[in-house]
TORTOR-312711 format. One record per residue (C-alpha): x, z, y. Coordinates in pm, whole numbers, padded with zeros to 5 digits, always signed. Example, Ala and Ser with C-alpha at 12.3 -4.5 7.8 and 13.67 -1.06 7.14 Angstrom:
<rs>
+01230+00780-00450 +01367+00714-00106 
</rs>
This chain:
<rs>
-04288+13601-01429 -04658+13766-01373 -04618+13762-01007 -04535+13387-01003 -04712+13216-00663 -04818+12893-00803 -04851+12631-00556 -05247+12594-00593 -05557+12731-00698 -05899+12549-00711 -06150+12773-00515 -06391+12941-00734 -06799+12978-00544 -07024+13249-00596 -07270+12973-00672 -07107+12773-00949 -07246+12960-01258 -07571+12986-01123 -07577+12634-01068 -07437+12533-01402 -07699+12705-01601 -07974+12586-01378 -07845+12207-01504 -07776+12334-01893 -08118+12518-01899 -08320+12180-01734 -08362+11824-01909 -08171+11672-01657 -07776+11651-01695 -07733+11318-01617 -07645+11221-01201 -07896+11174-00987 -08059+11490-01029 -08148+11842-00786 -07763+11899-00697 -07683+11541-00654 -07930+11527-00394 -07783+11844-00230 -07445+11819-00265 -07482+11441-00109 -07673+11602+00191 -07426+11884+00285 -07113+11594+00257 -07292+11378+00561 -07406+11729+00704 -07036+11797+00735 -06881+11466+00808 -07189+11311+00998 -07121+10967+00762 -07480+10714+00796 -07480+10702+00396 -07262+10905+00099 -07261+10853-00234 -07132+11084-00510 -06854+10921-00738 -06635+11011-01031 -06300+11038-00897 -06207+10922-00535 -06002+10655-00737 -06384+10544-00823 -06475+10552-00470 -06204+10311-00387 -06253+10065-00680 -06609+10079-00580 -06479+10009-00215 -06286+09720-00327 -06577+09554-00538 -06802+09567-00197 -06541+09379+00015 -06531+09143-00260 -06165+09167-00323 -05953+08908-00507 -05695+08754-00677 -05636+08548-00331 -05596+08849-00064 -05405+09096+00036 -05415+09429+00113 -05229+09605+00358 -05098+09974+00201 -04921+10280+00300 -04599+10289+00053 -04600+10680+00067 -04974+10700-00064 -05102+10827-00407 -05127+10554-00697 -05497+10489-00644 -05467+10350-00275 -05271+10091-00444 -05463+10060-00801 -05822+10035-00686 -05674+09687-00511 -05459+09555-00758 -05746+09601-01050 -05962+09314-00850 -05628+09102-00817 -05576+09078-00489 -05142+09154-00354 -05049+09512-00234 -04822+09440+00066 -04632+09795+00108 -04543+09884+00467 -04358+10162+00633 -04523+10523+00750 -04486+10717+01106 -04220+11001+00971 -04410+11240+01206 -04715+11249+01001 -04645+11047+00651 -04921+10807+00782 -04931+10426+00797 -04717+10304+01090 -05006+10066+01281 -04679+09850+01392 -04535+09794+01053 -04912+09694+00972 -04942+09477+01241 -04622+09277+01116 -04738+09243+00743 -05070+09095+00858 -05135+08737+00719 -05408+08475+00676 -05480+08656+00317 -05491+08986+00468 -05837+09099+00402 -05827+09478+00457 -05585+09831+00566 -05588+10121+00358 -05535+10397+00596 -05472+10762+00400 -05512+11047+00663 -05183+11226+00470 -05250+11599+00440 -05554+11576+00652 -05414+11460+00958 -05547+11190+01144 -05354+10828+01142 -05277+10685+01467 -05638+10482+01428 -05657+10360+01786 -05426+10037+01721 -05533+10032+01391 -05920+09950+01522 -05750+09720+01725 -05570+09543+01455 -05907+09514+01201 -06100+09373+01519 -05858+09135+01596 -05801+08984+01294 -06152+09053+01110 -05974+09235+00832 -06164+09618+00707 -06035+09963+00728 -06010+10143+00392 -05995+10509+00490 -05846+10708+00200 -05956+11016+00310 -05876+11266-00003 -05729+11486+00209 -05920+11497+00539 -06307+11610+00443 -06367+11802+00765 -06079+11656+00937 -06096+11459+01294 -05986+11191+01524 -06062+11223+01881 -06384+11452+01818 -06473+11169+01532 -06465+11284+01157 -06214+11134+00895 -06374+10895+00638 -06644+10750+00917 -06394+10568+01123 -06366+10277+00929 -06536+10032+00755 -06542+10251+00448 -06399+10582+00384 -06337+10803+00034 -06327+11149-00032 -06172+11345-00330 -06308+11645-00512 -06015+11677-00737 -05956+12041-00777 -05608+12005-00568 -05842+11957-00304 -05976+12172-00092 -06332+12146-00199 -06364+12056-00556 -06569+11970-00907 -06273+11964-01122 -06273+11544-01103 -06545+11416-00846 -06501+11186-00555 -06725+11026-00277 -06755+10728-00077 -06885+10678+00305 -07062+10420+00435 -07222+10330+00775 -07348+09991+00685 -07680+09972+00555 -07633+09665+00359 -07303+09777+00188 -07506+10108+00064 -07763+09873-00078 -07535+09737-00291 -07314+10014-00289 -07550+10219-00470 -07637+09956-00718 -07267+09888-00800 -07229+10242-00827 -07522+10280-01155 -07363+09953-01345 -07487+09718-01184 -07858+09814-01175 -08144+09945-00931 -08194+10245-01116 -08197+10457-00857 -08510+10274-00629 -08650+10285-00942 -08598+10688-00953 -08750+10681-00611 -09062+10501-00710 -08972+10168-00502 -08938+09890-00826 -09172+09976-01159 -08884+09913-01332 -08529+09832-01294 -08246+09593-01421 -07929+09414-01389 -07867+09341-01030 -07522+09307-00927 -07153+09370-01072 -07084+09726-01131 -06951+10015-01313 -07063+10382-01429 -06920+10588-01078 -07207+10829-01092 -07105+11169-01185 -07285+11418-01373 -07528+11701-01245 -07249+11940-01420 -06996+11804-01178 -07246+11811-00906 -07404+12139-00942 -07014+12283-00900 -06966+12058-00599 -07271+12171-00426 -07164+12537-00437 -06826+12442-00306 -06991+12312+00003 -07196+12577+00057 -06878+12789+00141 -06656+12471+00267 -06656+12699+00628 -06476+12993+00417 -06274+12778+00222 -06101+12612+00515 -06097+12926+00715 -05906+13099+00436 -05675+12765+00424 -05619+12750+00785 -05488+13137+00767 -05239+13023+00556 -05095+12751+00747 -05160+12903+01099 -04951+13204+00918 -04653+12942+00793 -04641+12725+01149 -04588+13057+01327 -04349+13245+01128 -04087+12932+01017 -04024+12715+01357 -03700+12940+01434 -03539+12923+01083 -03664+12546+01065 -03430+12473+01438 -03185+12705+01292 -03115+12453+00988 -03224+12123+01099 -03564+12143+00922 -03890+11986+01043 -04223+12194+00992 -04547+12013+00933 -04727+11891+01319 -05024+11779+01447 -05074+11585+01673 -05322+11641+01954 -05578+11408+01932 -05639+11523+01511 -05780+11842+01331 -05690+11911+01039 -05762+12056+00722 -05529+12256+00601 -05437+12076+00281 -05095+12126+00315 -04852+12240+00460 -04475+12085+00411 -04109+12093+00537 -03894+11807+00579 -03562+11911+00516 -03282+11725+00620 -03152+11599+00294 -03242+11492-00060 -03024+11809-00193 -03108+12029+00062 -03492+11975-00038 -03386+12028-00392 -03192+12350-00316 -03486+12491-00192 -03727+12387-00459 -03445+12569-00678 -03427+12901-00444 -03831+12914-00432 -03856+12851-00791 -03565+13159-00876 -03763+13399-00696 -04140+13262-00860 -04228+13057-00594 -04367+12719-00696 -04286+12459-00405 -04294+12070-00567 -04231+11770-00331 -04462+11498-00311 -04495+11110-00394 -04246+10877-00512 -04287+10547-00300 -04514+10281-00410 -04330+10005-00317 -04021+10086-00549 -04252+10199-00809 -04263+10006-01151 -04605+09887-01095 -04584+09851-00701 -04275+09603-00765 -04496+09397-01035 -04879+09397-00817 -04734+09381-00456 -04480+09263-00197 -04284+09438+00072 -04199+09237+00332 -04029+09480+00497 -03772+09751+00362 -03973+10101+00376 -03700+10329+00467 -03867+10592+00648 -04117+10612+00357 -03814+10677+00101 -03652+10922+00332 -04010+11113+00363 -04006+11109+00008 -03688+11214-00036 -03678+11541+00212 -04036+11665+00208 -04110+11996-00005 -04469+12128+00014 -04572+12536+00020 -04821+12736-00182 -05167+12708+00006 -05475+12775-00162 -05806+13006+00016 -05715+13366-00171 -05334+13344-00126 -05262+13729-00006 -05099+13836+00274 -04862+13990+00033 -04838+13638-00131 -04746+13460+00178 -04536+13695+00304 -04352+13660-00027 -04286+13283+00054 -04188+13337+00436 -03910+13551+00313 -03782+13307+00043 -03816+13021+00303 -03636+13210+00566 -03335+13351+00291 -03251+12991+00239 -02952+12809+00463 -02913+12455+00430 
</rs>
């Protein structure tokens, strides 16, 4: 139907033409150029991170993560079994053993006691994914890296902007990721980012990040010429992909204002249907602030959540659920171990249904989805 309410929209900025022609109209289309440099300020402008680098992807960002803590084929890395494919991935491609443990069913995040269980003398580091921008319980999690020397992975795809305790989401850990998918809230069609507060992992960060090579002191005049250095790969995105980031930032205060309309509009008109038919909305807890990147249901079955997904979906509503767990994926079962049953991860899985929630979504739009929501009875 031509009124259909898809479920979401990359933001388009005023800037992004502009931009574009500025890069197709210079010599310089390659990364590293004017909009690198700016959209690289305004992410540590926003998330106050020591050092950011531009990537590809935010899978990039982690694989890039994974080469710095010198991952391999002898550790093992603790993971969220309700996470997306690349948490897991970005560990498995240096070798080392996912280890799949159980989530808090109040947020979708890592549960820091199942972590603490699945920690051995191989453990070498935590992914922690901040699961629709809301902070993980990091507090024991802190505790746990400190204790036993292991790193904090912060897959923070969701949570650019997003806090802990006053402190901001991908600058918690020892390293932290950001995606600029264009599901995300800020986007570049395919970019990602990765955060860094150590100065000696952005040394070689950076060089890791151009294949391998000092390129870029070389770009800033510091070697007469540069070479192989290091390991690597090619993680450095275009200036196409950066000139469209850079105007997303510039209106990242809009776009999440916009967002957070929508979901302040869904948490106050659906908590009396929810009690009325057993369903959970999305919470926050008190200590995080969010981002708005979704907002979800957890209803309280597997056929309720696909009766709904059927009821939105007759009257043009597009509402899809979320991931299937890694653990009992085909690849999860062949790269890692669960030492544990995940249950609450497969029941997440199995209940949660997410809304439409993009910046321009009308008020005629949303109300469109409240009523379909509040029609349905489990």
């Amino acid at each position: 139907m031509s009124d259909r309410i898809i479920f979401s929209r990359p933001f388009r900025a005023a800037a992004e033409r502009p931009n574009l022609m500025t890069v197709l109209d210079s010599d310089h289309s390659h990364g590293d150029g004017q909009f690198t440099k700016s959209a690289t300020a305004k992410i540590k402008a926003i998330t106050g991170a020591d050092h950011a680098l531009l990537t590809t992807s935010c899978t990039h960002a982690l694989e890039l993560g994974a080469l710095l803590l010198e991952l391999g084929p002898d550790d093992e890395v603790i993971v969220p079994s309700f996470a997306f494919t690349s948490a897991a991935t970005s560990m498995a491609l240096r070798g080392s053993t996912c280890v799949f443990v159980d989530i808090d069913e109040s947020t979708g995040n890592i549960d820091p006691v199942a972590a603490a269980a699945a920690i051995t003398d191989r453990t070498k580091a935590i992914v922690v994914m901040h699961y629709g921008g809301v902070a993980a319980d990091m507090e024991p999690l802190l505790d746990l890296a400190a204790q036993h020397g292991v790193a904090i992975i912060e897959d923070n795809a969701h949570g650019l902007g997003g806090t802990w305790r006053g402190r901001q989401l991908g600058t918690i850990g020892t390293l932290g990721t950001q995606s600029f998918h264009d599901t995300k809230n800020v986007h570049c069609g395919e970019g990602g980012a990765l955060l860094l507060s150590d100065e000696i992992l952005m040394g070689r960060a950076e060089i890791m990040r151009e294949k391998g090579t000092d390129r870029a002191r070389f770009l800033r005049g510091q070697v007469d010429k540069y070479s192989w250095q290091d390991i690597g790969s090619s993680y450095l995105p275009s200036e196409l992909n950066a000139a469209v980031l850079d105007a997303q930032l510039a209106e990242f205060d809009t776009i999440q204002a916009n967002r957070h309309r929508v979901w302040d509009t869904y948490a106050a008109a659906l908590p009396d249907w929810a009690a009325r038919n057993d369903v959970r909305p999305m919470t926050v807890p008190a200590d995080a602030g969010h981002t708005a990147h979704l907002f979800y249901l957890r209803m309280p079955s597997e056929d309720s959540r696909d009766g709904i997904i059927a009821h939105l979906a007759e009257r043009g509503i597009v509402a899809p659920f979320h991931y299937i767990p890694l653990d009992s994926s085909p690849a999860g079962l062949k790269y890692g171990r669960t030492p544990v049953p995940c249950t609450r991860s497969a029941n997440f899985s199995a209940t949660i249904v997410r809304l439409p929630l993009w910046p321009l979504l009308s008020e005629a739009q949303l109300g469109r989805v409240v009523d379909a929501v509040t029609e349905y009875r489990v």
